[in-house]
N, C-alpha and C positions, 0 to 999 in steps of 0.2 A: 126253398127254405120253409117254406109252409109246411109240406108235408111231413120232413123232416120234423119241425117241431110238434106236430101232431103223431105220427106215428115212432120216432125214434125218443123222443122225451115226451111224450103223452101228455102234451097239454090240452086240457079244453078248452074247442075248436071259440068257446063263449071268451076265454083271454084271450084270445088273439084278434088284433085288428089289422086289417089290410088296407093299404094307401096305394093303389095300380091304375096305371093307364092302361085304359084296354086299347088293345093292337086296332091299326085301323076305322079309329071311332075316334069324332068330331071330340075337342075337349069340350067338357061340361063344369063348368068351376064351380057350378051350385050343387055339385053330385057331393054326397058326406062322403062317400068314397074316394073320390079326387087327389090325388096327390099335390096338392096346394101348402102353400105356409101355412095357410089358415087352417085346415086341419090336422096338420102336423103338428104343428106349436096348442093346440088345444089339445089335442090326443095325447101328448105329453104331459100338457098341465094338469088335465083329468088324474092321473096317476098322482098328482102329489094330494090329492085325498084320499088312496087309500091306506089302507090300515099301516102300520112301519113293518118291518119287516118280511118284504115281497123281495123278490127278485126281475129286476127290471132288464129285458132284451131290447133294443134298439138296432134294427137293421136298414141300413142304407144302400140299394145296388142301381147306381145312375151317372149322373154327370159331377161334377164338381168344376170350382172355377177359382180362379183369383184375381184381384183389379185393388188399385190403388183404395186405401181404407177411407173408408166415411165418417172415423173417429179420428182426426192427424192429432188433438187436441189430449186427446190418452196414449192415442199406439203410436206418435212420430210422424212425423210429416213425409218422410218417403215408407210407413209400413206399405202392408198389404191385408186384405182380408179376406181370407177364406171361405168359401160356399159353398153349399150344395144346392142346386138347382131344383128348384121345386119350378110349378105351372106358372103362377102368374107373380111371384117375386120370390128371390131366393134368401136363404137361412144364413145368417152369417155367423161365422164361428164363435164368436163372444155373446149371440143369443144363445146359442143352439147349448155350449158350453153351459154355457150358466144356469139354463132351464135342469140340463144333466147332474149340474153340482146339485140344486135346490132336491132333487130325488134321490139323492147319493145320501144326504141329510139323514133323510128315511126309512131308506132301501139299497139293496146293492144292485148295481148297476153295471152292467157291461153293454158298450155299444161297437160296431163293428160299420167302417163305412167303406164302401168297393166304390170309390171311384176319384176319378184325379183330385190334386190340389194340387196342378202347378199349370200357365196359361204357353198359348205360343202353339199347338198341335191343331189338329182336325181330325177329327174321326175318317178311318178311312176301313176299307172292307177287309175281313181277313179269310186267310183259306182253314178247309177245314182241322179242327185243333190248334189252328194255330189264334195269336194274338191282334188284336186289334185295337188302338188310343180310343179310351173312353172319355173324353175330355170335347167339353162346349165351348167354343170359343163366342163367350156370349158379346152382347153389346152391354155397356154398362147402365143400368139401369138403377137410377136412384130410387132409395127406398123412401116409401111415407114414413111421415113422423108416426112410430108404431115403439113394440114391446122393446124392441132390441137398441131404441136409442137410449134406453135406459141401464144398458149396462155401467154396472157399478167401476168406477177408476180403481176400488181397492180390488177387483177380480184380475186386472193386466197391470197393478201395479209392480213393483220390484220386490222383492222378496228372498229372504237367502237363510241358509240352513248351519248347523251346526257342524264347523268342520263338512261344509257340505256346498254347493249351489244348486240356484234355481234360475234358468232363464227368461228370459223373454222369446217367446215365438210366435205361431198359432195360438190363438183362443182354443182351438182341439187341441192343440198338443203338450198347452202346458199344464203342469201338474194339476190334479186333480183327483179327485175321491172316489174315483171309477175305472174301471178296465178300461182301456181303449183298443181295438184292433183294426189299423189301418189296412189297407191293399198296396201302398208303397210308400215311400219318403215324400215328403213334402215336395220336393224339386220332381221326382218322377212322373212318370205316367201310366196309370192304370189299366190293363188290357182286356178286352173284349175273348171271349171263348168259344167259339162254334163247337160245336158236338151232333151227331146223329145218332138220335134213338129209336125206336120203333114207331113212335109217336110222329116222328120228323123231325127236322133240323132243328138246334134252339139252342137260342144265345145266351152266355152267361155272363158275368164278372168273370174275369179268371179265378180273383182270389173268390169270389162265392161260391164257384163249382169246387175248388179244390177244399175249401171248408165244408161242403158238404161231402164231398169225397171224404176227406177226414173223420168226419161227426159218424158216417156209416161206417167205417171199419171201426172205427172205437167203437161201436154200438153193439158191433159182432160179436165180441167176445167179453166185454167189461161194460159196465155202465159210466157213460160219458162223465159225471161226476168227480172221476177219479182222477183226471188230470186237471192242471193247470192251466192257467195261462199262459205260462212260461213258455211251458213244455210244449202246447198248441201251437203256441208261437215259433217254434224251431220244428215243428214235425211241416207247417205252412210250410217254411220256410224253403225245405230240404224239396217239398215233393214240387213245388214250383221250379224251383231248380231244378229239379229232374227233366220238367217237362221244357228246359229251355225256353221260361222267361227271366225276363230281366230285372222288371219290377221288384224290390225288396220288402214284405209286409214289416209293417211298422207295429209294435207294442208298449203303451205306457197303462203302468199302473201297479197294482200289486203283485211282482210275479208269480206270490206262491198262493195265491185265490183261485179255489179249485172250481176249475168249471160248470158256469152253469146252477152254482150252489152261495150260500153266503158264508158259508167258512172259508178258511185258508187251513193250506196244508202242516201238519207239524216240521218244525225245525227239524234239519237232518244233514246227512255228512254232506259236505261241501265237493264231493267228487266230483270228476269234470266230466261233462256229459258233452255227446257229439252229436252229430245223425248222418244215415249214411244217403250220400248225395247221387252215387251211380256206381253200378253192379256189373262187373266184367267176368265172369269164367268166377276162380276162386279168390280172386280181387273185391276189395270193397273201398268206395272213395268214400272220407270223412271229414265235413266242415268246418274241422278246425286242424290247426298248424301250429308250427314252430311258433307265434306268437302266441297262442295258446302253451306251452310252456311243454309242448308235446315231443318226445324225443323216439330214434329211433330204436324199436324194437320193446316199446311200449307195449303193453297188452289190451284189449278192449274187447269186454262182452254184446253181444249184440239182443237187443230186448224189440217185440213187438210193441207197440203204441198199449195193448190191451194190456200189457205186464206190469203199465201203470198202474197204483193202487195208494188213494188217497194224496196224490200228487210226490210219493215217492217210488221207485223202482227197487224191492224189497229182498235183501236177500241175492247171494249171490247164486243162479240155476245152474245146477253142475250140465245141465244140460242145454244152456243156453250158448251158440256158436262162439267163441273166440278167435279175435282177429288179433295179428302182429303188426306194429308197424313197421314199415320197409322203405317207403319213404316219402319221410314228413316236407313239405313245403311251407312257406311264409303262411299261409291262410287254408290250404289242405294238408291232408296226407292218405295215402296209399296203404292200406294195410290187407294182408294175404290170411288165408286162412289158418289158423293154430289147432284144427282141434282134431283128433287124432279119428274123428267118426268119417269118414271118406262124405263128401255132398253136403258137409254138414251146412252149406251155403246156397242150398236149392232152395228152401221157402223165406231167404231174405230179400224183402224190398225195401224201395226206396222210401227215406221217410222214416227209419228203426230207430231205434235210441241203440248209442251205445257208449257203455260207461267205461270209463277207465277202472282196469282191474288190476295192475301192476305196471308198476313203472319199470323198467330197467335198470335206472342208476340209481342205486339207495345215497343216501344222504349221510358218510362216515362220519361216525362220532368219537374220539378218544376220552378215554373213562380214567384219569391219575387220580387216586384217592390213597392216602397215605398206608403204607404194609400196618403200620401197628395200628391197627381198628379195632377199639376194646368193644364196642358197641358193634361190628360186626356189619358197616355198612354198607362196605364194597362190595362184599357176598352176597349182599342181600340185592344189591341195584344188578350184580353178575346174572344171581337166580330169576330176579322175576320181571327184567323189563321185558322178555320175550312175551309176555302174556298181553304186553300192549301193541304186537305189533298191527300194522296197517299197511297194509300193499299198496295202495294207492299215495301214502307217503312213507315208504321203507326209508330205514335206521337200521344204520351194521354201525352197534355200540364197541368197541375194541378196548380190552383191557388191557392196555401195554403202553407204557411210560415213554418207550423207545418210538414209539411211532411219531413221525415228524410234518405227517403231511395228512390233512384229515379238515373236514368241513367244518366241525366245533369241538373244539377243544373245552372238559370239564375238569374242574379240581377243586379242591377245597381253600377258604380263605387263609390268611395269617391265622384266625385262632381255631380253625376245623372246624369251625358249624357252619356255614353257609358254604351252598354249593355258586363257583363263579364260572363264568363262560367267557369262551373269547373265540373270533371267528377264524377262518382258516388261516389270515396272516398274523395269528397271537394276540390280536386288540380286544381289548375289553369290550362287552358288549355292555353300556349302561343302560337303565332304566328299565330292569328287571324286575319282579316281584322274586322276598326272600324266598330259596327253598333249602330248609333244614336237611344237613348230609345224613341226620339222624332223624329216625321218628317215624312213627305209621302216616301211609299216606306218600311219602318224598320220593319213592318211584312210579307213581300214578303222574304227580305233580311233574315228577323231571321229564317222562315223558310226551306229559302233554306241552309242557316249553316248548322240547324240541321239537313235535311236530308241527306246531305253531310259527317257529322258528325258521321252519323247514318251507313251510309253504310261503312265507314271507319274503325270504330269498329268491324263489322261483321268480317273481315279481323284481324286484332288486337285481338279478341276473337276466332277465331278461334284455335282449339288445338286439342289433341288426343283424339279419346274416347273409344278406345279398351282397358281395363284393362288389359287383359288375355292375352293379342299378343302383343309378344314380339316386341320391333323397330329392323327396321333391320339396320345391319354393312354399314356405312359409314363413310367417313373423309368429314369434308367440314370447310373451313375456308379461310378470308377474308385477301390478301397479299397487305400490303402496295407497291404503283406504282410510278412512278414519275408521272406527269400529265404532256400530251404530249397538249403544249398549239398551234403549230401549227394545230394540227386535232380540237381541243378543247380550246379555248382562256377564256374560261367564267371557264374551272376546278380549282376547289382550293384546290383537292384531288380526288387522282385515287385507285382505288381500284381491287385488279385480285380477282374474286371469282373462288377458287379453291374446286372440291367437287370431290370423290373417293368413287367408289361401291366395297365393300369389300364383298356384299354376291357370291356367284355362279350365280345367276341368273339375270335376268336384272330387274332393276330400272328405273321408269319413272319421272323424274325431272319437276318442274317448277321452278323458282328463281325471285320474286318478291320485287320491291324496294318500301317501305312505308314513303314516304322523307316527310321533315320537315312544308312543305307546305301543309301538308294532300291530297296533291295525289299517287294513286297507278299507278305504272309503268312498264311494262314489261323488264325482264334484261336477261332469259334464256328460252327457245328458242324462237330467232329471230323472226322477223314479225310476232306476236302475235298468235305463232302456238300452238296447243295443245302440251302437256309433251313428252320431250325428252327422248325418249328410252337411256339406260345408260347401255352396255352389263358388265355384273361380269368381277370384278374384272379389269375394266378400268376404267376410270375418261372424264370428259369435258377436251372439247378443251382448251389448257393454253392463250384462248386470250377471254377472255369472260372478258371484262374490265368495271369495276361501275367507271362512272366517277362523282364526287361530286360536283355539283353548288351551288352557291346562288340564292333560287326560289327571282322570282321580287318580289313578295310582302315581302320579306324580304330584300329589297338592302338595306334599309332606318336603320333597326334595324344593319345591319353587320358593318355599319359602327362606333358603339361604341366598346370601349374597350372590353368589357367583355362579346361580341356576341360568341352564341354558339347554333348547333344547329343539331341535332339528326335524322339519318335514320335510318332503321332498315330492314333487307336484310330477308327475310320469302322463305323458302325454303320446299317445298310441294314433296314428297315423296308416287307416289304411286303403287300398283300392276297393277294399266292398264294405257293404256292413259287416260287422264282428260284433259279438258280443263276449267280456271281456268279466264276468260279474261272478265266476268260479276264483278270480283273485282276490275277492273282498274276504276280507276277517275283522271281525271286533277286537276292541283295544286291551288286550293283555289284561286279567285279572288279579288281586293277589293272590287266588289259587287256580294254576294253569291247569288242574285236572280237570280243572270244568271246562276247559276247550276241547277236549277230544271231539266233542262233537260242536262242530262248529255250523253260528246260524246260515251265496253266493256263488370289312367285311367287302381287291380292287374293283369294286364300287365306293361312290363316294359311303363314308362311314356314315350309318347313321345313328343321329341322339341318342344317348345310353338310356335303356327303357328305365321308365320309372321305379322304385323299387316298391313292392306291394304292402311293405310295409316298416316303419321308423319308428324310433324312441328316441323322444327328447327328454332333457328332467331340467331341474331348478330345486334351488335348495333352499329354504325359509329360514333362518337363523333366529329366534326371539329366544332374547336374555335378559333377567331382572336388570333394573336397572337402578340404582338407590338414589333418592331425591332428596339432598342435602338439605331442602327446606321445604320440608311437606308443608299441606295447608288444613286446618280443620275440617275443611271441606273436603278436603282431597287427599286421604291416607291411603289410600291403596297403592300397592307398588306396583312400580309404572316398568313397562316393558320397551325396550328397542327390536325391532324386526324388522331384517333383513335379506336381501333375497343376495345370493352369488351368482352373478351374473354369469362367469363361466359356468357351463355347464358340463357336468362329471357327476359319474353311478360312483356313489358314494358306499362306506358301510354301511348298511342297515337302514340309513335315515336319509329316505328322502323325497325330494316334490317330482313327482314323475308324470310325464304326459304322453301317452301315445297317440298317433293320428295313424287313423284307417280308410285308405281307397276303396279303391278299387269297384132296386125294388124297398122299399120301406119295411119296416116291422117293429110295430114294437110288439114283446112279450112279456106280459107280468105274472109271472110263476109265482100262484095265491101260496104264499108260505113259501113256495117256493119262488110262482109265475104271474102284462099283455102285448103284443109286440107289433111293427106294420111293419107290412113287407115291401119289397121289390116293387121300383118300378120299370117303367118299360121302356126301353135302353132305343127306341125310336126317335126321344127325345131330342131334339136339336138347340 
């Protein structure tokens, strides 16, 4: 990593600091180079003197550990605490955390840590390229009374968001004001890397050799800057995969923080992006699926890592390869070559971005607007919706009265100015922003509904499609809260989502909130991170809090009696990690133009294999409720909120959960950059 940051980001070699145990040499704990707490936790603290606006690297490649917490009295009495393994006492996540936030303050911050958090293995030897558990099975060692018994109870207290949750987990893992890039889930375990180069054999992180693999092909052709972390985060993801491990990297924090830099990338189209996982002939495998919303015969352009630019993929390359899909599975899909140049899939590897370029099935619209139009409005929505079209959510508008079968149905009200909607079985869709049938603007506006609309559904119609495979064992249901209106003053219903992994093995969660304003919002796990590993036979953390609003485009409707209005809690269940965060939308505005661009066997038989992926929902009910004897104190109208216990995909509105299976450095880039590096993985 050193050289790398010296010669691929040209940092001065004067920012950077190294914490390394040298190979075969006695330790020395007075050495300032030592990979000790003591100079770790200084080397950090040093940083929060300089000037604000630096860019802080933190690299970790070594052991990590976990043992019953030394805080039962903040974190619970059966937590755990997390470490990394320093010389002579180890860092625990709620120092090391908290050191992180206080520079975050300052400066931006991305830290990156290669090696376990989870106990129970042994380091053992691996062959060449292949993997090996980088995990200490230490003894546990109490720490002195030092910096870390001072964390703050408000840094792991409980905490929860708007329309939104925050957990409790790791002191690394929960939210926080900084990138994080792990080397696998909590529960997993980290792998060791052999490789031979001219130099001789030498061992790595997995995930450090393939982030450096990564950092040098971005370097090739674009300047590392340009992508995300998002995006890094899924290009990891794919080439680990490739090379058959198992390990899942982990990322919280800002997804769209472009690498390596202190800005984030602009806002831009919400298209669903893939990458491609393994490469056969004119075959391409791609890491997402029918739970991904992916159908067959779907279109998908394929982009190099360097086509990145500024953390968006710009423009569609009439010369960039297209793939078909052929066939899509629960969490992959299979897609063959589209493009009419013969090979045009010889310089694709593993690890490509590729974006969705056209879907197959447009989303029918029926267009009844009455013959006698003095104003001329039908013509007009005939002539110019085509100008808004979008491949990646096609709309075939049909102007014919006699059509009877169509996704949304539009028309005019009783008195002709307001355009109304209704879904494919004729129901009114409420809580719509007005759009005048007449007037500049109300085919930009109609459009953007219905694309809005369109992708909301996707989500909404999402369901199971494995017949054969069994769902697997879990508890999940929604615990009426009081609403804590100090953290939360706008709540008029709290809700705890409580969900329990009953099989042996572990389950990967997402927990998505589909609220009444038709946007989708993340509720489980925090900072829009891919799916929560969920280990058998334990549950989420009990502070994972839905709090209930009134979106603004509805203050106006809440304030009648008989307001009422419906979320639905979708819960995604699956065998690996998934990331699910292409179905988030904001909540509906009064002018839906400004969504186009949106900011996300005569043998005995055996057990029916699990199926790789579930959807459960719950439905939130909150209706005013009028209080025959208000109190001077207490004038605000009081709400009742309820959850429907059956579970049913409802219209439009609802609580949906899916569950998914399946060396040191720090760098401070002066304006931009000081970092420690790696240590030596001999470590026991």
């Amino acid at each position: 990593m050193y050289r790398v940051l010296l010669s691929s980001l040209r940092v001065p070699s004067d920012n950077i600091t190294v914490l390394k145990a040298a190979v075969y040499s006695p330790f020395d704990l007075s050495s300032t180079g030592a990979p000790t707490k003591k100079n770790v936790v200084e080397a950090l603290k040093a940083l929060e003197n300089e000037e604000p606006g630096a860019f802080i690297y933190f690299h970790y490649s070594g052991h990590g550990d976990r043992y019953p917490t030394r805080y039962p009295d903040l974190k619970g009495p059966q937590a755990m605490d997390e470490v990394i393994c320093t010389w002579e006492e180890d860092i625990v996540d709620s120092e090391l955390g908290d050191i992180l936030d206080r520079l975050a303050e300052k400066h931006t911050v991305c830290a990156v840590l290669d090696c376990c958090h989870s106990g129970g293995a042994d380091r053992h030897s691996g062959e060449e390229g292949r993997p090996r558990i980088r995990h200490r099975r230490a003894k546990y060692i109490e720490a002195s009374t030092s910096n870390d018994q001072q964390t703050s109870q408000a840094s792991i207290s409980r905490s929860r968001g708007f329309r939104n949750a925050t957990l409790f987990k790791s002191e690394l893992y929960r939210e926080r004001k900084y990138n994080l890039i792990a080397a696998c889930q909590p529960l997993e375990f980290a792998s060791e890397y052999h490789i031979t180069t001219p130099q001789g054999r030498k061992t790595h992180g997995a995930m450090t050799h393939h982030l450096l693999e990564a950092l040098q092909r971005l370097h090739q052709d674009s300047p590392t800057e340009t992508m995300t972390y998002s995006q890094l985060y899924e290009l990891l993801g794919s080439m680990m995969k490739g090379n058959a491990l198992t390990q899942q990297p982990m990322h919280l924090g800002d997804p769209q923080r472009i690498l390596f830099a202190t800005k984030s990338a602009e806002a831009g189209s919400a298209s669903l992006l893939a990458n491609v996982v393994k490469i056969s002939g004119a075959c391409v495998t791609l890491d997402k699926g029918l739970s991904n919303g992916i159908s067959d015969g779907d279109q998908f352009r394929l982009y190099p890592p360097s086509a990145v630019y500024c953390g968006l993929i710009t423009g569609d390359d009439p010369a960039a390869p297209v793939v078909k899909i052929s066939d899509p599975k629960d969490l992959e899909c299979t897609a063959t070559s589209y493009s009419e140049v013969p090979g045009s899939l010889v310089d694709v590897e593993v690890g490509w971005f590729a974006r969705l370029s056209k879907r197959a099935k447009p989303t029918i619209v029926s267009i009844c607007l009455p013959e006698a139009d003095p104003d001329a409005a039908f013509g007009r929505i005939r002539q110019d919706w085509s100008s808004y079209i979008d491949s990646t959510l096609p709309l075939d508008l049909r102007f014919d009265s006699r059509i009877d079968e169509a996704d949304f149905f539009v028309n005019t009200g009783p008195d002709g100015r307001i355009l109304q909607f209704r879904d494919r079985e004729k129901r009114h869709i409420p809580h719509l922003p007005s759009i005048p049938a007449n007037g500049p603007g109300n085919v930009k506006q109609l459009m953007g509904l219905l694309k809005h609309l369109s992708s909301y559904q996707l989500l909404v119609e999402a369901g199971q499609t494995s017949t054969r495979s069994r769902p697997p064992r879990y508890h999940f249901e929604l615990l009426e809260e009081k609403p804590d209106k100090d953290l939360n003053p706008k709540a008029v219903a709290s809700w705890r989502v409580s969900f329990k992994n009953l099989e042996d093995r572990p389950l990967y969660v997402t927990i998505l909130n589909l609220g009444p304003a038709y946007g989708v919002q993340h509720v489980y796990p925090g900072q829009y991170a891919s799916s929560q590993e969920v280990k058998g036979k334990t549950e989420i953390p009990p502070d994972v809090i839905l709090d209930i609003e009134v979106p603004s485009i509805l203050e106006d409707a809440a304030k009648e009696s008989n307001f009422r209005m419906r979320d639905v809690v979708k819960l995604f269940i699956t065998s690996k990690q998934m990331n699910f965060n292409h179905y988030l939308l904001p909540d509906l505005e009064s002018d839906p133009g400004k969504l186009e661009k949106r900011s996300m066997r005569g043998v005995p038989r055996p057990p029916p294999r699990m199926a790789s992926w579930v959807i459960d929902a719950k439905e939130i009910i909150t209706s005013k409720r009028d209080d025959p004897c208000p109190t001077a104190t207490d004038a605000a109208p009081r709400y009742d909120s309820n959850v429907r216990v059956t579970p049913r995909f409802v219209h439009l509105h609802q609580l949906l959960v899916i569950l998914a299976y399946e060396t040191l450095e720090f760098l401070r880039l002066r304006s931009l950059v000081r970092s420690t590096q790696g240590w030596n993985r001999g470590l026991g």
